[in-house]
C-alpha positions in Angstrom: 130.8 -212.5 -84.3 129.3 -215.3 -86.1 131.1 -216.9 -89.4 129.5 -216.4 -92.0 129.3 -218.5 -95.5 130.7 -215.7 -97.6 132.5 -215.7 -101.0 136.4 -216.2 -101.0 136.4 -213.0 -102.8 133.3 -210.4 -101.8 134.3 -208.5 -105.1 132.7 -211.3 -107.2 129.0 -211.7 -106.7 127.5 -214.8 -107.6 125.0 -212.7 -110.4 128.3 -211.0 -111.7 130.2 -214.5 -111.9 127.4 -216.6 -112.9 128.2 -219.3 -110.5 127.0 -220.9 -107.3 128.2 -218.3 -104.4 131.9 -219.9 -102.5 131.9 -220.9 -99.2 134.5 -220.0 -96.6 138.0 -221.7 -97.1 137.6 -223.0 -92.9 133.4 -222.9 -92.8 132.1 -225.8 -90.7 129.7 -226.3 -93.3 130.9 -227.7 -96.6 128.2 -227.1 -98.7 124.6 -226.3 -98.9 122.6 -229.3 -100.5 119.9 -228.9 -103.1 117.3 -229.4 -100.5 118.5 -226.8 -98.6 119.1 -224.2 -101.4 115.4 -224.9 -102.8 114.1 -224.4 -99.2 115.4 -221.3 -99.0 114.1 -219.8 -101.8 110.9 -220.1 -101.1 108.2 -219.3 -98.0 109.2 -215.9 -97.2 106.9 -213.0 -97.1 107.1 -209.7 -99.5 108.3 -207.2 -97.2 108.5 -204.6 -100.2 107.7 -201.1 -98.5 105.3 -198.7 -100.1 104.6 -195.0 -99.6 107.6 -194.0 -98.1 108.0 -190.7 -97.1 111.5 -189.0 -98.9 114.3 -187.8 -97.1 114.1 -184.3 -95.1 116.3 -182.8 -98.1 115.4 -184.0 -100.5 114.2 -180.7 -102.3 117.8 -179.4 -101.4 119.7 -182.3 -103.1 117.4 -181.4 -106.1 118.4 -177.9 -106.3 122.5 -179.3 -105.5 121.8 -181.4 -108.8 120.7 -178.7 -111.0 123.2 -176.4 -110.0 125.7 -179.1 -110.4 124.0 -179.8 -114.2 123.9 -176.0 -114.6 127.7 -176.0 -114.4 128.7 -178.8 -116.9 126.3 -179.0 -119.3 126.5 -181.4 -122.3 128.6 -183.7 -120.0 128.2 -187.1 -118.3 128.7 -186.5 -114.5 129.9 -189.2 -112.4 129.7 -189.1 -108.0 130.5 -192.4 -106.6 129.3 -192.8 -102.9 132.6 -195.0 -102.1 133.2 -199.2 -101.6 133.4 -201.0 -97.9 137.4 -201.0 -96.8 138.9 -203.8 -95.0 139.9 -203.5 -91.5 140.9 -206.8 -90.9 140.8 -210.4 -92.8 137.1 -210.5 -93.4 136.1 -207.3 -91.7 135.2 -204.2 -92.4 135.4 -200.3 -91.5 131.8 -198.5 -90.6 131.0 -196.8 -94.4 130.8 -193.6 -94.4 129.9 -192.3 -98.0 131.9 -189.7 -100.2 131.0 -186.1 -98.8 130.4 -184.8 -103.1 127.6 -188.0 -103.3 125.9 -187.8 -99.6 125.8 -184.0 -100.9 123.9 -184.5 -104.5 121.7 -187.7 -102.9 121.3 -187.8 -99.3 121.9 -191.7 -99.7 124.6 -192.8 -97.5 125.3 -196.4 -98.4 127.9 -198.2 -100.1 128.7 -198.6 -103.6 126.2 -196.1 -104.6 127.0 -193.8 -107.8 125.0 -190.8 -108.6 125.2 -190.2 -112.7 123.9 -187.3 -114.6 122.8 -187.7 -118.3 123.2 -184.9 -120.6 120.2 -184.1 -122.2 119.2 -181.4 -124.6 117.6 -179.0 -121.8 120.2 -180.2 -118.9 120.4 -183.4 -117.5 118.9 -186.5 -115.6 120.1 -188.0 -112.9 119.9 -191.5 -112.0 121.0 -192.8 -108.5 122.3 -196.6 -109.1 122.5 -198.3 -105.8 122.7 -202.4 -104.6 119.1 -203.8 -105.1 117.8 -206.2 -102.6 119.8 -209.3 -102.1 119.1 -212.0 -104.5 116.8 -215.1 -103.0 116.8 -217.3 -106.1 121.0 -217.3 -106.0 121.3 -217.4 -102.0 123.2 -214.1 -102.0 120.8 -212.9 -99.0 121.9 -216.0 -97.3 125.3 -217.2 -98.3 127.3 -214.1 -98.9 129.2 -211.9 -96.3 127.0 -208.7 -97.2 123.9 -210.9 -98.1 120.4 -209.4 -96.1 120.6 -211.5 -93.4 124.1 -210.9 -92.3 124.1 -207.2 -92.8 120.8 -206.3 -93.1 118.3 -205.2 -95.5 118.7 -202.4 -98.2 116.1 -200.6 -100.3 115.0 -202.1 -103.1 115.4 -199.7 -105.9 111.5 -198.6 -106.3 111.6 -197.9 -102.2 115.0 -195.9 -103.1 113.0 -194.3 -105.4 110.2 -192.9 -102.9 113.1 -192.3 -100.5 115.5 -189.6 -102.6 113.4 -188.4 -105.2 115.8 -190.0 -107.9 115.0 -192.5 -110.4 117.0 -196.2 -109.2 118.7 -198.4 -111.4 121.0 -201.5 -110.3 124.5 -200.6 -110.0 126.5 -203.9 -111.2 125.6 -203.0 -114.3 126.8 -199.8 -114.4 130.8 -200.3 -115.3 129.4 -201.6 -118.4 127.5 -198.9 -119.4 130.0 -196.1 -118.5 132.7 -198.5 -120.2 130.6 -198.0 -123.6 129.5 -194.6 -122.6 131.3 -191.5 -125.6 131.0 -187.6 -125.0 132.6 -185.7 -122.1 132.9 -187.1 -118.7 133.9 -186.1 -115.2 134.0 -188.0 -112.4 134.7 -187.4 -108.6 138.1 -189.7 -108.4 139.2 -191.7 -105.2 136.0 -193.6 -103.5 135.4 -196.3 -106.5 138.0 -198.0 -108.3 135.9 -200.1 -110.2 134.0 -197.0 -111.9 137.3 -195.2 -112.2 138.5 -197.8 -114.4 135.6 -198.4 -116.6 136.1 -194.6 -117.6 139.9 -194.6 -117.5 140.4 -193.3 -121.0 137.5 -190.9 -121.3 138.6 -188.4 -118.2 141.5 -186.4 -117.9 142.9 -185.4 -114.1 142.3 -182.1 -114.7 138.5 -181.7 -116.2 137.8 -184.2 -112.4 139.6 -181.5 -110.5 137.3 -178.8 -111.6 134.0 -181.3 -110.7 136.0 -181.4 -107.3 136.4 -178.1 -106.7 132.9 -176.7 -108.2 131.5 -179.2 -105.2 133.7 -177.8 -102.7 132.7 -174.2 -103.5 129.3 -175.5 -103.5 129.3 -176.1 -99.9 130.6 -172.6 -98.7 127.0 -171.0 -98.5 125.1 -173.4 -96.3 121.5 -173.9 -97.0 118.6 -173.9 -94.8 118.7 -177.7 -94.2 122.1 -177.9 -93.1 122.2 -175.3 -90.9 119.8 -176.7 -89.4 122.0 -179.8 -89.1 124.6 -178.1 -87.9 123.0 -176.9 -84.9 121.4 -180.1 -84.2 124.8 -181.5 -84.2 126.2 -178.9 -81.6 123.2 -179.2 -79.4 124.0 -183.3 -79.2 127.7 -182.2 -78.8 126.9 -179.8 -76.1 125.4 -182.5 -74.2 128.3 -184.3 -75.0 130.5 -182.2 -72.4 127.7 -182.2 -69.9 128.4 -185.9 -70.1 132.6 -185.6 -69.4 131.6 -183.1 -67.0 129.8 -185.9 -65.0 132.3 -188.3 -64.9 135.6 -186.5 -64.6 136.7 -188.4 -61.3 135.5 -191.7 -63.2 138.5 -190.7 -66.1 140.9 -189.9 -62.9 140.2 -193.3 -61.9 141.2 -194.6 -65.4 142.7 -192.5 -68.0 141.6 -190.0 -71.0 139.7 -192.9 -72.9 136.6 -192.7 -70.2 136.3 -189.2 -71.6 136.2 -190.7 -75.4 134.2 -193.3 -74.6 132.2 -191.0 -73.1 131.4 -189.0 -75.2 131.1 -191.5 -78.0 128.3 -193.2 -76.6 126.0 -189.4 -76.6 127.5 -189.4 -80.5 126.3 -193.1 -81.3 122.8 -192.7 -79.6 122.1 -189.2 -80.9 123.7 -189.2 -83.9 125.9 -191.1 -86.6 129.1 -191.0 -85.4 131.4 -188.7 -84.1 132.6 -186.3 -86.9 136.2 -186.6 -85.9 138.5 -188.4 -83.8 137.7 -186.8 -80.3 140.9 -185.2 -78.8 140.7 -185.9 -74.8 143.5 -184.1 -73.8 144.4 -183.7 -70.4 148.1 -181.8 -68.7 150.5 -181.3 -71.5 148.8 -183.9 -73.5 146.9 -180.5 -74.4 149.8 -179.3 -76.1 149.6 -181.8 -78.9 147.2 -180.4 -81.3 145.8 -183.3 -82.5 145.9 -185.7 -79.5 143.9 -188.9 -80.1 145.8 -191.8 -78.5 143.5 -190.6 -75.5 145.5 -192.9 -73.4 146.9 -190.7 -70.6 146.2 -190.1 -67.3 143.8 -187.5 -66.0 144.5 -185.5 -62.8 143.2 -183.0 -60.6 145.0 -179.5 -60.9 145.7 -180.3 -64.8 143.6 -179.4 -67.8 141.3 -181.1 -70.2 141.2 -180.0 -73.7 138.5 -181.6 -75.0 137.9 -181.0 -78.8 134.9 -182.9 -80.2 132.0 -183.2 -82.6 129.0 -185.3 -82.6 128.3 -185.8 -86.6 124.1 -186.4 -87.3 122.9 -189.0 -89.3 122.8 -186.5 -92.1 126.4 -186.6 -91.9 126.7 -182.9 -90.6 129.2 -182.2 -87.6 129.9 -180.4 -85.0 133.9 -178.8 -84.1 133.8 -177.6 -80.7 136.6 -177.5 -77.9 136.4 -176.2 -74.4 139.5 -176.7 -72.1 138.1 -177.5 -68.4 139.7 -177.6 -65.1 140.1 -181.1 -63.9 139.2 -180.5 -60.3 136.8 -177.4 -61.5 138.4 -174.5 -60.5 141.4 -172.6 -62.5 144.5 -171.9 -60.7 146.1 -168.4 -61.1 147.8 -168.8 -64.0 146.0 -171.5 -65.8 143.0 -168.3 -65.6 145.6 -165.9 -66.7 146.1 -168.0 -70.1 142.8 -169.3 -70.8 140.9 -165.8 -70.3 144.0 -164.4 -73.2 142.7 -167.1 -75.0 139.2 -166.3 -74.3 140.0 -162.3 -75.3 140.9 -163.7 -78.5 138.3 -165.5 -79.5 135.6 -162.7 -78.2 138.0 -160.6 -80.8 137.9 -163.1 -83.8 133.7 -163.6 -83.2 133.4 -160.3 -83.6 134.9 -159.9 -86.7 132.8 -162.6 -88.3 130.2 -161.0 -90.6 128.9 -160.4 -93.9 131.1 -158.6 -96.4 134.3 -159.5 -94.2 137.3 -160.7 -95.3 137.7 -164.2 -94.0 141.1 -163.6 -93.0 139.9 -160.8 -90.6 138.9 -163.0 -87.8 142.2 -164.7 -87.6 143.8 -161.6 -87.5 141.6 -159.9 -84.8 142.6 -163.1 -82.3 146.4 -163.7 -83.8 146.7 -159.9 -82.8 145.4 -160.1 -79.3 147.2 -163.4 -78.3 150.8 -161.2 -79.4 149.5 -158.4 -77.1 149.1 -160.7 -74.4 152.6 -162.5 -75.3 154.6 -159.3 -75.5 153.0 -158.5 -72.4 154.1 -161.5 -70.6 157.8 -160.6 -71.8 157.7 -164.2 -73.5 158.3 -162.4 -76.9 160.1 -159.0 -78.0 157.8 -156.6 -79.3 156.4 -154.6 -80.7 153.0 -156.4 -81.5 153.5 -155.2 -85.3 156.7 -156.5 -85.6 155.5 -160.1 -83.5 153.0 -160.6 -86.4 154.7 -159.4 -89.2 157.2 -162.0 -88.4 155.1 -164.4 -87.3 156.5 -164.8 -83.9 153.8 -165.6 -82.1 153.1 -168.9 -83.5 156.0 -170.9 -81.5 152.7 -170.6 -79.1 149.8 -170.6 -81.2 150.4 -172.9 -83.7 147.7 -173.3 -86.3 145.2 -170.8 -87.6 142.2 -169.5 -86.1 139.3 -171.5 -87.5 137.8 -173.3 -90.6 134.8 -174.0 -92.6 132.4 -176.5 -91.3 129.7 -178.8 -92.7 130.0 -182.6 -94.1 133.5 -182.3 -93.4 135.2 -180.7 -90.4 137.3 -179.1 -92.3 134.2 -179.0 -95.2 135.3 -177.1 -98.7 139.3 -178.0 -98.3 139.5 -177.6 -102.1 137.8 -174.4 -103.1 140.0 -172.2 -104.6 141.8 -170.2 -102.2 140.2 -167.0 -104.0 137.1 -168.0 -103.2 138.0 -169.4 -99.6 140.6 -167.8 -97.4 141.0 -165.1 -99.5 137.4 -165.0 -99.8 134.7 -162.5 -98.4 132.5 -163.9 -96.2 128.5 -164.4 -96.8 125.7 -165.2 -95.0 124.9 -168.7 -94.8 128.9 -169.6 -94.4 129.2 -171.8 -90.9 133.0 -171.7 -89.6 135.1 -172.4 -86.4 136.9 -169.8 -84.3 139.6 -171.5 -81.8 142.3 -169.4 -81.4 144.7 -171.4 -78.7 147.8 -171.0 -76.8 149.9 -174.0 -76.4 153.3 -174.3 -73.8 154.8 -177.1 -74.7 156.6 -179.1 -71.4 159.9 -178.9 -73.1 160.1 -175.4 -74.2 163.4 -173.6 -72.1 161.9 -169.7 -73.2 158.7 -169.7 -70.6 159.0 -170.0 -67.6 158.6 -173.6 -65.9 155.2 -172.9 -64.8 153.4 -172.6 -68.2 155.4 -175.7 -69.7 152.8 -178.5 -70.3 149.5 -175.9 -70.4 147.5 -175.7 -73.5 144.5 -174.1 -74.1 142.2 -174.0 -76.9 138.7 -172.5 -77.3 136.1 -173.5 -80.2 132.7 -172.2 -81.4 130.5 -172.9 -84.4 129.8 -169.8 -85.9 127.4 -169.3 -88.7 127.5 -165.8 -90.3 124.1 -164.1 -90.6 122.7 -161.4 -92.8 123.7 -158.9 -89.7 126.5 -160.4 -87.9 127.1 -163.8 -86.3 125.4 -166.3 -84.2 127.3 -168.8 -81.6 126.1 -172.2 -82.6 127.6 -173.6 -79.7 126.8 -170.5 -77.1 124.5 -173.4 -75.2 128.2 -174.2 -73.7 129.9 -171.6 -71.4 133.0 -169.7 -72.1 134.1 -167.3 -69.8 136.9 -169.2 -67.1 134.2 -167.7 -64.1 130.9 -169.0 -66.2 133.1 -172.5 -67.0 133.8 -173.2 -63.3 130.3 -172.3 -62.4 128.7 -174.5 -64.9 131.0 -177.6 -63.6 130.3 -177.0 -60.3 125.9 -177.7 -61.3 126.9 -180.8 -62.5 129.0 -182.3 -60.2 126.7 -181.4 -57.4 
């Protein structure tokens, strides 16, 4: 990684400070002459883009904004896309912008604020964003996030074109919202700088209801991001094709062949992956959220592999199959993942319109204590198991979530409108009901300590019933080992 002749601190511009642009404390260059300075200014061609086509959304993030206006009028709206955080010294973690602004815009780059003027018949919006690195100062030179270190950015007319939003330069927006009077909300904990230029015209709670409004938003996906959504569990799909592939590879080596793995189908198809990828193999499946990925894998054990490739949208995808090492269940390793499998086939069903979103969870939750009181691992009756709440020494967490920007999208909608909600067509959730032996647990017997099992699908809810998202990957334990063996042979 080359060194770079950035400020001393990349807070301060050079336009903000009004003063020639620092140089590294160690650089092995200790200045930049005048000769040099005037050279660069000069002799480089306008690359200024025109006729761009907007973003895919763009009418969506329109309709977001007005419904977002609709909700608050007379007030001065504030939804800051987030700064760059340090990972180290002088460098920094991959951005990835606030869910609420990537929402409103469909911009996905740093230091961005979305800001909605009241006006008499609503409001307008105005997207303020980093122009083009200064030439006449040497910023697109000299500093650390200059053009030709990091790369070029819009200008603002080319944002313009882009998101369907008029641009203005966001350095001088503090000062304007530092002078701004009337009501104010902003979306609090991406942008310290704009948080503190409004500091004493916002009050905790008045934000909280912006948050909230934005997280309700999101329940009732639109046509644009379901369509995300799928293409985001059509990359993840082949995503597992890929681990299938190179299982004895990640025997040879441990569980992060199967995260790199993957990762390389998420970077080249997509942004990212939406989530840390659990790559879990023998009891390592137990651990819920397993993402040290630094175990070994072996044949005769299980892989829980929970994943999501996230598209450059931002969408992702929350799917988990657990997979036979060698491809083929033993006995009881079937026995368990087809209860699991019973489960889920219980809580898919119960995923429609006019449902209660609880009623999935229940459906599997009641299924997986049938098959425990069953097993004589727990007293019955069933009624009593789940009135108690028994059976979650063994299943743990709850049977599913929303999905969309977030993998765990709208986590602060009211929990009237969310889990004790009814669901709607539109709404995109998980079901991934799971049992889970831990190795140390004296009340099974030794031969389940150490198995987990989890199964995930994306499942949207229709205007008459369901549909699998992720049905392109198999399910059934017989369809499972089938599908491994095609591509391992």
């Amino acid at each position: 990684m080359s060194e770079e002749l950035n400020p001393e601190n990349p807070e301060i511009s050079a336009t903000e400070a009004d003063e020639p642009i620092k140089q590294r404390k160690n650089g092995l260059y200790p200045g930049v002459s005048d000769e040099l300075a005037e050279s660069m200014k000069s002799g480089w061609a306008d690359t200024e883009l025109h006729g761009l086509e907007p973003i895919a959304q763009v009418s969506e993030t329109a309709a977001r904004r007005a419904a977002l206006s609709a909700r608050f009028p007379g007030e001065r709206i504030v939804v800051p896309a987030g700064n760059l955080k340090t990972r180290s010294n002088d460098t920094e973690y991959a951005f990835r912008a606030s869910t609420e602004y990537a929402y409103l815009t469909g911009n996905l780059t740093e230091d961005g604020v979305l800001v909605l003027e009241p006006t008499a018949t609503g409001h307008d919006a105005t997207i303020y964003l980093l122009p083009r690195s200064d030439r006449e100062n040497g910023e697109f030179w000299l500093d650390g996030q200059g053009e030709l270190w990091v790369g070029r950015r819009h200008s603002l007319a080319e944002a313009e074109q882009v998101y369907g939003i008029p641009a203005a330069d966001v350095r001088e927006l503090a000062g304007r919202l530092a002078e701004a009077t009337g009501p104010v909300r902003v979306v609090r904990g991406h942008d310290a700088g704009i948080e503190s230029a409004l500091t004493d015209k916002v009050t905790r709670e008045r934000d909280e209801e912006l948050r909230v409004f934005l997280s309700e938003a999101r329940l009732v996906k639109d046509a644009f991001e379901v369509g995300e959504l799928q293409k985001a569990v059509d990359s993840t799909v082949r995503g597992f094709e890929d681990v299938v592939k190179i299982l004895d590879k990640a025997e040879a080596t441990s569980e992060r062949y199967i995260e790199g793995t993957f990762f390389l189908r998420a970077r080249v198809e997509g942004n990212d992956i939406g989530y840390g990828s659990i790559c879990a193999s023998g009891p390592h499946a137990c651990t819920l959220h397993w993402v040290r990925n630094d175990g070994p894998v072996r044949s005769g054990d299980l892989l829980l592999l929970d994943a999501g490739v996230e598209t450059h949208s931002l969408y992702t995808a929350d799917v988990t199959r657990t997979l036979p090492v060698n491809g083929r269940y033993t006995e009881l390793q079937k026995k368990i993942y087809d209860a699991v499998y019973e489960a889920q086939e219980a809580g898919i069903a119960a995923v429609k319109p006019g449902a209660k979103y609880r009623d999935f969870h229940d459906a599997a939750q009641h299924v997986l204590a049938e098959k425990l009181v069953e097993w004589g691992l727990v007293e019955g009756p069933v009624e009593r198991v789940l009135e108690l709440g028994l059976q979650r020494r063994w299943t743990l967490h709850g049977t599913g979530h929303m999905l969309g920007l977030d993998v765990h999208d709208c986590a602060v909608a009211r929990t009237e409108t969310y889990v004790d909600g009814t669901l709607e067509p539109g709404m995109c959730l998980t079901v991934e009901p799971g049992l889970y032996f831990q190795a140390d647990d004296l009340t099974v017997p030794e031969e389940y300590r150490g198995i987990g099992v989890r199964i995930e699908d994306d499942i949207l809810v229709t205007e008459d019933g369901n549909r699998n998202l992720s049905a392109g990957l198999p399910r059934r334990s017989d369809d499972v080992e089938a599908w491994m063996a095609r591509l391992k042979s």
